[in-house]
C-alpha positions as protocol buffer text, in pm:
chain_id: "A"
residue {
  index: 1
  type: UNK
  ca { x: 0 y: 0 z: 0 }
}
residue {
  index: 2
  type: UNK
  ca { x: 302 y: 263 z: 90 }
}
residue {
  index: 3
  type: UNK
  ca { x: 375 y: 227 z: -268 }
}
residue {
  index: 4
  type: UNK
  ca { x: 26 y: 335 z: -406 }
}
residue {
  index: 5
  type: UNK
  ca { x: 24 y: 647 z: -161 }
}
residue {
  index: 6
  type: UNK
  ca { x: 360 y: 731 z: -197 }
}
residue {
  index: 7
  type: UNK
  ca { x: 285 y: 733 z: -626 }
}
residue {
  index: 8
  type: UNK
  ca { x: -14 y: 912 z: -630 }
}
residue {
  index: 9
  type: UNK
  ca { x: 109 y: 1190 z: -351 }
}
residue {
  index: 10
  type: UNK
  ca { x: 414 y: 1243 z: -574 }
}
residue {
  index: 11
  type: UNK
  ca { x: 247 y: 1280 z: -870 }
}
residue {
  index: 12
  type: UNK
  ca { x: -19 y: 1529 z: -735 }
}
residue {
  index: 13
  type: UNK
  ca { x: 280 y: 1736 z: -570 }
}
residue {
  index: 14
  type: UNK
  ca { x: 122 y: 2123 z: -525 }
}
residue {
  index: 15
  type: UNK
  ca { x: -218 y: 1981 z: -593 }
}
residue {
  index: 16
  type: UNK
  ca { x: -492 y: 1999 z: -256 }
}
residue {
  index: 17
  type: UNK
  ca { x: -520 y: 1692 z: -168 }
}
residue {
  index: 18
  type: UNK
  ca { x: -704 y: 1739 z: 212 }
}
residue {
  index: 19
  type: UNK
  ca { x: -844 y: 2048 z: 291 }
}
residue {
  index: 20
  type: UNK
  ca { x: -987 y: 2083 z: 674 }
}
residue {
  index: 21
  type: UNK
  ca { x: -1296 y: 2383 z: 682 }
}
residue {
  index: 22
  type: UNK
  ca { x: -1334 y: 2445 z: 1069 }
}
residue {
  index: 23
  type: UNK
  ca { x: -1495 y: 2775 z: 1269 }
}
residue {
  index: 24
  type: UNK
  ca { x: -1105 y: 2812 z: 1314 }
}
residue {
  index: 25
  type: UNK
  ca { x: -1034 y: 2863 z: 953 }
}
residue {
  index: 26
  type: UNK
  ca { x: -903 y: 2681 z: 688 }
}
residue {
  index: 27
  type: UNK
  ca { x: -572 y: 2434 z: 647 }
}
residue {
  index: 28
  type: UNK
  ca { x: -447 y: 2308 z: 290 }
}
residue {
  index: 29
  type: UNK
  ca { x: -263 y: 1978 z: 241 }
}
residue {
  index: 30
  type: UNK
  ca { x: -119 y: 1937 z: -92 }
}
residue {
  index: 31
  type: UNK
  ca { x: 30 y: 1613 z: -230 }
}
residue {
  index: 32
  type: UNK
  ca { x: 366 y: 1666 z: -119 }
}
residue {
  index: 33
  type: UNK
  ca { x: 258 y: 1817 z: 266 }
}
residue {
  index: 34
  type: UNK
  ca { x: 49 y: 1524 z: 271 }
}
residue {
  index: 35
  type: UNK
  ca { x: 285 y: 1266 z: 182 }
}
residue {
  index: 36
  type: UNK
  ca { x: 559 y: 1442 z: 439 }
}
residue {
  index: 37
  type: UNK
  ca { x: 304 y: 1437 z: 693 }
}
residue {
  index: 38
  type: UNK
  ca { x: 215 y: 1090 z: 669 }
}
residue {
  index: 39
  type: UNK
  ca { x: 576 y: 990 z: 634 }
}
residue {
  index: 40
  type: UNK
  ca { x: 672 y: 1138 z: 979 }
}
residue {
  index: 41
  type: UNK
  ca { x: 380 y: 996 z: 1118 }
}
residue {
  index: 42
  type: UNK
  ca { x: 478 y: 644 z: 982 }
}
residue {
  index: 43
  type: UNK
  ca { x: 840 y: 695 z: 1171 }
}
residue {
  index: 44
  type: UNK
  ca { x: 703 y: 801 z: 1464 }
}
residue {
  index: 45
  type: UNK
  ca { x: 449 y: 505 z: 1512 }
}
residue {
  index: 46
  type: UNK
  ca { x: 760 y: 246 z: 1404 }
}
residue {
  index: 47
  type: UNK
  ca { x: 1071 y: 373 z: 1568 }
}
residue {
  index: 48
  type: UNK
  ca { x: 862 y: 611 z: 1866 }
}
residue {
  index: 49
  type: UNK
  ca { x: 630 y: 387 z: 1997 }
}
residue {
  index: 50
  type: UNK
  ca { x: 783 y: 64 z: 1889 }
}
residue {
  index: 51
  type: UNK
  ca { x: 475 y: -26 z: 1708 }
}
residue {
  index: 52
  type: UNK
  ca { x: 501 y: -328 z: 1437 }
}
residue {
  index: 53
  type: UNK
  ca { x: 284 y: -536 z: 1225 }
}
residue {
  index: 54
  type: UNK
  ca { x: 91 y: -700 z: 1495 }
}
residue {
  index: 55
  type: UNK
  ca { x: 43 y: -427 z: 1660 }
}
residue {
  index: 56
  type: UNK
  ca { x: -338 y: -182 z: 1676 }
}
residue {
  index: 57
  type: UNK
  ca { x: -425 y: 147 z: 1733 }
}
residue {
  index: 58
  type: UNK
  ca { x: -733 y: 356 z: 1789 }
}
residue {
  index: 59
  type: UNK
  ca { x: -774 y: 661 z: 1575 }
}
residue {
  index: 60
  type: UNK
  ca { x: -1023 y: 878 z: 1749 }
}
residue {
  index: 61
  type: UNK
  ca { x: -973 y: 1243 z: 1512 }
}
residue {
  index: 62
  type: UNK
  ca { x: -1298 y: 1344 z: 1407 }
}
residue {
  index: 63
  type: UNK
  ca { x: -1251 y: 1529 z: 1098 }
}
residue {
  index: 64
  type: UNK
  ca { x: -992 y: 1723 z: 1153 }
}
residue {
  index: 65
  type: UNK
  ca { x: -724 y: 1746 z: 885 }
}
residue {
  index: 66
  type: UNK
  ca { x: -471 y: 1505 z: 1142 }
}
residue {
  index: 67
  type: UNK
  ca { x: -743 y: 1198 z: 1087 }
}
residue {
  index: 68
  type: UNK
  ca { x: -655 y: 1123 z: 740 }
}
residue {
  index: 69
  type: UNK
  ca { x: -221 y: 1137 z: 846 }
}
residue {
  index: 70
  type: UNK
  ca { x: -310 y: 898 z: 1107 }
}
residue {
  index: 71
  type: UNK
  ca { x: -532 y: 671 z: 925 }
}
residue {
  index: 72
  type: UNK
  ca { x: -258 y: 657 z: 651 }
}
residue {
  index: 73
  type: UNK
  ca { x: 54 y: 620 z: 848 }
}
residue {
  index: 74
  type: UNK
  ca { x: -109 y: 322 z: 1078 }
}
residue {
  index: 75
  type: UNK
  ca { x: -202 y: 160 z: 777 }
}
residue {
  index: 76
  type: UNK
  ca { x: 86 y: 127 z: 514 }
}
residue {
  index: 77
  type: UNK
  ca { x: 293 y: 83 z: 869 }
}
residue {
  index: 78
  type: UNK
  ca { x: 111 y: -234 z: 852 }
}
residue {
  index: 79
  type: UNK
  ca { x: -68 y: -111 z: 1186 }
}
residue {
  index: 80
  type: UNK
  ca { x: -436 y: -234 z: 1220 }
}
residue {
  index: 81
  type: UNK
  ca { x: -683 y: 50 z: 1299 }
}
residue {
  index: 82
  type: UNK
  ca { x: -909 y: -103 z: 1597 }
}
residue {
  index: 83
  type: UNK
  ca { x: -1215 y: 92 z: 1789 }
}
residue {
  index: 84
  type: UNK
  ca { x: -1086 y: -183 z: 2062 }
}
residue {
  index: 85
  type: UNK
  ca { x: -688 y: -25 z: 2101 }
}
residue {
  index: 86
  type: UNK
  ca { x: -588 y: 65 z: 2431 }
}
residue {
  index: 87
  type: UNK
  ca { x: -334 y: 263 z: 2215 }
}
residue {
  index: 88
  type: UNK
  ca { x: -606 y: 553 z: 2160 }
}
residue {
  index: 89
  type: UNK
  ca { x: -492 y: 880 z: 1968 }
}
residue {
  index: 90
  type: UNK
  ca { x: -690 y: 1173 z: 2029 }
}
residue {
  index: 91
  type: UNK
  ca { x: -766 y: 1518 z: 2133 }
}
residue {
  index: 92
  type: UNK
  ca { x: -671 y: 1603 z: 2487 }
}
residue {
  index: 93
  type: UNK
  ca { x: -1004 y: 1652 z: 2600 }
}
residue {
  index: 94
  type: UNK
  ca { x: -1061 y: 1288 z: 2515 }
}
residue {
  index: 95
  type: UNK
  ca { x: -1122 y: 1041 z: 2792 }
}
residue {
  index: 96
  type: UNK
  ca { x: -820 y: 744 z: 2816 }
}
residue {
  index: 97
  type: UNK
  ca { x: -602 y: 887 z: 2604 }
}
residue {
  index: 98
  type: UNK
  ca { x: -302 y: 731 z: 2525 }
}
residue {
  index: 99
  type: UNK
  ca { x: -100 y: 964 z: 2260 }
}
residue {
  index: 100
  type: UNK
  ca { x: -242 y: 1348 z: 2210 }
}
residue {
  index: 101
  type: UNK
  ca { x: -221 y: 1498 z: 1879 }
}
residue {
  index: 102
  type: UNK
  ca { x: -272 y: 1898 z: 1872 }
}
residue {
  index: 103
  type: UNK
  ca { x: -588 y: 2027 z: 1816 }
}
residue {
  index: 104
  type: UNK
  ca { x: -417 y: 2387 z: 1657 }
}
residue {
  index: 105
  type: UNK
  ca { x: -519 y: 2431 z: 1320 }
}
residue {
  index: 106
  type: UNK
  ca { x: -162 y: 2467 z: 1190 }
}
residue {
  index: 107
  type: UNK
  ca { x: -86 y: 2140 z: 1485 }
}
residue {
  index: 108
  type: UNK
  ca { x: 138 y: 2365 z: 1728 }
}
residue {
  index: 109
  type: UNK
  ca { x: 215 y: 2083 z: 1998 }
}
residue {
  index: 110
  type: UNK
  ca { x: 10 y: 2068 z: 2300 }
}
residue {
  index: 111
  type: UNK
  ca { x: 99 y: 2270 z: 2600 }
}
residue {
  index: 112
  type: UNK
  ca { x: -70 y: 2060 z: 2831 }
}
residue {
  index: 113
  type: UNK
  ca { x: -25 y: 1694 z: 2838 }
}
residue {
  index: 114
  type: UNK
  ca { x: -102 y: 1474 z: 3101 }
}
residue {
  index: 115
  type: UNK
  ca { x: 193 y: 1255 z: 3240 }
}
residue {
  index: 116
  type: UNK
  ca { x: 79 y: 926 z: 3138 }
}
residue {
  index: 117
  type: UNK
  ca { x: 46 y: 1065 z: 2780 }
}
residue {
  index: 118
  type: UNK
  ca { x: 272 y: 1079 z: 2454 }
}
residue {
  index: 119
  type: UNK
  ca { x: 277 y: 1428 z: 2284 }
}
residue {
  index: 120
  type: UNK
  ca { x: 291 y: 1320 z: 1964 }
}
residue {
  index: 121
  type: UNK
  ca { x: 262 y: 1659 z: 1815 }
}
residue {
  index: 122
  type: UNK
  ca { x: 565 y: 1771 z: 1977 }
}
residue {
  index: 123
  type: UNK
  ca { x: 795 y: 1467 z: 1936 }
}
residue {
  index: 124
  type: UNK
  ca { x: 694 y: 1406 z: 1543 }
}
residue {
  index: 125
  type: UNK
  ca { x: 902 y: 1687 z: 1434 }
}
residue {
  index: 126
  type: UNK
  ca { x: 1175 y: 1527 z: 1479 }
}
residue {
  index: 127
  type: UNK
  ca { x: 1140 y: 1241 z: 1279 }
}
residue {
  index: 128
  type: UNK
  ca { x: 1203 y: 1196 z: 881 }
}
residue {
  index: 129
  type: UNK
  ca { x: 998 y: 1279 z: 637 }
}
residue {
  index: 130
  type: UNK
  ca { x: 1085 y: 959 z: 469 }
}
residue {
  index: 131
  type: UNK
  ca { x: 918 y: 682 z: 554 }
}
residue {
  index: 132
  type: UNK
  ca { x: 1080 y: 332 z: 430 }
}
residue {
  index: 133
  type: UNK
  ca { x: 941 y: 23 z: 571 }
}
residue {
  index: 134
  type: UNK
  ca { x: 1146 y: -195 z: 768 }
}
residue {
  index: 135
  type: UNK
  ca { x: 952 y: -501 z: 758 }
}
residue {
  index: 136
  type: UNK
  ca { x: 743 y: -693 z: 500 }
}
residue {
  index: 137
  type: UNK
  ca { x: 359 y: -560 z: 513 }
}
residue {
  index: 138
  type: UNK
  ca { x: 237 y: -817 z: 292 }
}
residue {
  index: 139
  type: UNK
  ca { x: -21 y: -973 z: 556 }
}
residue {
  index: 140
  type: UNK
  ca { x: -385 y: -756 z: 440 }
}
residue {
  index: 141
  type: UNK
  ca { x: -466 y: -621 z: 786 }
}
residue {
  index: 142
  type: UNK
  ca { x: -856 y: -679 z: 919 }
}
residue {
  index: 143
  type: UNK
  ca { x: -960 y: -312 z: 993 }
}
residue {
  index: 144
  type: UNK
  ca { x: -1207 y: -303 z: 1225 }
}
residue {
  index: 145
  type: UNK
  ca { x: -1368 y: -549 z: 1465 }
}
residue {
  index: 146
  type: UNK
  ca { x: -1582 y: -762 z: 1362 }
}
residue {
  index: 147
  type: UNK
  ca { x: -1511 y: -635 z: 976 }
}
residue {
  index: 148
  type: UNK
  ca { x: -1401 y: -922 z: 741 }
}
residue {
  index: 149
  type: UNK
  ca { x: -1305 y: -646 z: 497 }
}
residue {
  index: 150
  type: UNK
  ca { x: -930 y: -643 z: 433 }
}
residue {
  index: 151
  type: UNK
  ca { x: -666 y: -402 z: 357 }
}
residue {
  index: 152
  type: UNK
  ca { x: -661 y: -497 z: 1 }
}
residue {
  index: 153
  type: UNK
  ca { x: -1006 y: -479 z: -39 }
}
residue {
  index: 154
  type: UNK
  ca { x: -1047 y: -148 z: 72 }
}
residue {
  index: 155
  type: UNK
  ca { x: -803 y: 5 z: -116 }
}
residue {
  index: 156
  type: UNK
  ca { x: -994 y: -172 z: -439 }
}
residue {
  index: 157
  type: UNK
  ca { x: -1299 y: 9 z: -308 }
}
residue {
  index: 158
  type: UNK
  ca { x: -1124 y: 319 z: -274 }
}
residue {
  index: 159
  type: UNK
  ca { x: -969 y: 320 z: -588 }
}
residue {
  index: 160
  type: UNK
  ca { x: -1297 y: 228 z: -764 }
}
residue {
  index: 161
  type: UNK
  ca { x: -1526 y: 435 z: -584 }
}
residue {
  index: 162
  type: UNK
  ca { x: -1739 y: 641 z: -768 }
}
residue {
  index: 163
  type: UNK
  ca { x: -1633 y: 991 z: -682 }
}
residue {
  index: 164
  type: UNK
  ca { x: -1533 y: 1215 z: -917 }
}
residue {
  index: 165
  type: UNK
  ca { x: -1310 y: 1577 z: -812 }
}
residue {
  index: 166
  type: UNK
  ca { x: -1301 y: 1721 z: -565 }
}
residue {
  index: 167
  type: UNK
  ca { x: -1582 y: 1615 z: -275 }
}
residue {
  index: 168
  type: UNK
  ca { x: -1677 y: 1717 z: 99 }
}
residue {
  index: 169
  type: UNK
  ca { x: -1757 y: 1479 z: 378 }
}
residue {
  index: 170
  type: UNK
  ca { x: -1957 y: 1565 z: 642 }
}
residue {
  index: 171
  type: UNK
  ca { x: -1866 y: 1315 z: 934 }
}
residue {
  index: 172
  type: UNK
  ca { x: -2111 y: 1206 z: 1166 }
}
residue {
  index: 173
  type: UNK
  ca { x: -1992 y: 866 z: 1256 }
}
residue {
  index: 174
  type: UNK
  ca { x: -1624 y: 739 z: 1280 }
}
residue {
  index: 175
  type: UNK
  ca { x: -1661 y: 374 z: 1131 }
}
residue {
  index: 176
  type: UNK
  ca { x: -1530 y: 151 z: 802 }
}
residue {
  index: 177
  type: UNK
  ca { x: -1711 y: 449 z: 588 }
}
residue {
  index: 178
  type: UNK
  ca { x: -1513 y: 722 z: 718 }
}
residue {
  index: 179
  type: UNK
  ca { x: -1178 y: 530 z: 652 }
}
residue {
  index: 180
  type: UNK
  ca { x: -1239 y: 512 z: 286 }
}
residue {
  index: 181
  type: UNK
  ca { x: -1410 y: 843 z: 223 }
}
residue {
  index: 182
  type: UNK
  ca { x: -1132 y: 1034 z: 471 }
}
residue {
  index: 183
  type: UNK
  ca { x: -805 y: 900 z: 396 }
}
residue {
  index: 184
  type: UNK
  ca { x: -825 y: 616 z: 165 }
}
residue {
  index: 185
  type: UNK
  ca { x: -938 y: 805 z: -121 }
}
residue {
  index: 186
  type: UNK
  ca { x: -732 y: 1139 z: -109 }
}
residue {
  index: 187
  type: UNK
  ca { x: -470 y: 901 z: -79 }
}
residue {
  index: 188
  type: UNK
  ca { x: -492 y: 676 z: -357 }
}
residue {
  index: 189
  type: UNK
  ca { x: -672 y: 847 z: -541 }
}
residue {
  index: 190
  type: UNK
  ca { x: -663 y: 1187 z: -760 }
}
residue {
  index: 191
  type: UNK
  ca { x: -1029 y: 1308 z: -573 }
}
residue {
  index: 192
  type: UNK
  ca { x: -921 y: 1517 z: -333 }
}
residue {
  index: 193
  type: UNK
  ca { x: -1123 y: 1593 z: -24 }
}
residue {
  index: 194
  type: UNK
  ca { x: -1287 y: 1901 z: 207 }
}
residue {
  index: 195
  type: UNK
  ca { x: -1340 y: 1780 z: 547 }
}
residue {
  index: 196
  type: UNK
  ca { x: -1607 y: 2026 z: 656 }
}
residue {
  index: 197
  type: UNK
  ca { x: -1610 y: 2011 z: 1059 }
}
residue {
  index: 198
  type: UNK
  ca { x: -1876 y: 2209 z: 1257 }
}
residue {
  index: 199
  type: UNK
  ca { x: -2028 y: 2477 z: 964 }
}
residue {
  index: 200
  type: UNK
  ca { x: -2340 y: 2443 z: 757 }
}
residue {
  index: 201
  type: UNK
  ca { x: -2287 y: 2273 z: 468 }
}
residue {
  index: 202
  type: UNK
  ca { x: -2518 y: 2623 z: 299 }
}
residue {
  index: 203
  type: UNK
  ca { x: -2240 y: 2879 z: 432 }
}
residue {
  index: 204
  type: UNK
  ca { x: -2018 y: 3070 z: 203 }
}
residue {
  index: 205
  type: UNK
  ca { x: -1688 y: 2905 z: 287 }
}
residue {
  index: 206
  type: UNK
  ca { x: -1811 y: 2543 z: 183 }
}
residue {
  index: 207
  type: UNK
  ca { x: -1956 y: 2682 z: -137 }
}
residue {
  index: 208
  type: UNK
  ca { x: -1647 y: 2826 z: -208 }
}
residue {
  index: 209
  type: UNK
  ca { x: -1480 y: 2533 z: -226 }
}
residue {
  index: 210
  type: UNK
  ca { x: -1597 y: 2456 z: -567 }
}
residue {
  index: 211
  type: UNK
  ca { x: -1691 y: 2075 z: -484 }
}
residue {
  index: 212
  type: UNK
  ca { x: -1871 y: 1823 z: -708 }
}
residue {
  index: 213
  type: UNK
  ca { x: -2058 y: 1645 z: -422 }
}
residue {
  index: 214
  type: UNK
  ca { x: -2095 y: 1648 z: -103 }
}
residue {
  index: 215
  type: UNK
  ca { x: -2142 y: 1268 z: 106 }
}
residue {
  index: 216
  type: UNK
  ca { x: -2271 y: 1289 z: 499 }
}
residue {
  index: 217
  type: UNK
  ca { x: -2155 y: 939 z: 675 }
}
């Protein structure tokens, strides 16, 4: 799978490829911030926390632009994505979390971390933006409990799915759906994505945007 992200990312380059439309403004991911971003979160999970290929995590993001990284990076790290995890990545505010990503728009590290938590914001930075596996990912991950969908066949769906351009998601439930429509297509895909998170779909900024459709999961 790193290979197919890795392709399409370099190809799109400058291209947006995940823009997040909050009431705190507006942050741009092209092809290349993307792929860096997803890169350094792939290190960190491998060489930071020591994660490998048997190993799960719980992505608990929203739709905040940091979702899609995570989602990415867990996956071609060979990571599975569980709602069961006791290794839960979240917002502060969140209940039993284990690693805290910043909530800043432009992810400034948290200033206030519990002791029994990983900023992962802050220590990110300071690994490569090149992400090279170090062990074979060839075993098709299960992503979510009780799902007998594997890696490989999400990535067909992806790939095939029907969008078209650029789309917005509206995201009302984290589950297998908002995998595919939040990072597995802007990833593999040249549909690129406007995660609209807490304003009207009817206000100015999301008609702006200029996209073809807009999907509510």
């Amino acid at each position: 799978m790193w290979n197919l992200v890795r392709t399409n990312l370099e190809s799109l380059g400058p291209t947006p490829v995940v823009t997040w439309l909050s009431p705190k403004g507006r942050i741009e991911l092209s092809g290349k911030t993307f792929l860096n971003a997803i890169s350094k979160a792939a290190n960190y999970l491998v060489d930071g926390c020591g994660f490998d290929n048997q190993a799960k995590v719980r992505i608990e993001l929203e739709n905040h632009w940091q979702a899609p990284v995570w989602k990415i990076a867990s996956l071609v790290s060979g990571i599975r994505i569980s709602d069961t995890s006791s290794h839960i990545f979240s917002f502060s505010e969140f209940p039993n979390v284990s690693y805290v990503v910043s909530r800043d728009p432009f992810g400034m590290p948290e200033k206030a971390v519990a002791p029994n938590c990983e900023n992962v914001s802050l220590e990110v930075r300071s690994h490569g933006d090149y992400f090279a596996p170090s062990y074979s990912l060839d075993d098709p991950a299960v992503i979510y409990k009780n799902q007998t969908i594997g890696q490989a066949e999400l990535i067909e769906r992806a790939i095939n799915s029907a969008i078209t351009g650029r789309f917005g998601l509206v995201l009302k439930n984290s589950n297998l759906e908002s995998l595919v429509f939040q990072a597995l297509i802007p990833a593999l895909t040249q549909n690129s994505v406007v995660l609209i998170d807490g304003i009207d779909i009817s206000e100015s900024a999301v008609e702006a945007e200029k996209v073809t459709q807009i999907i509510t999961i």
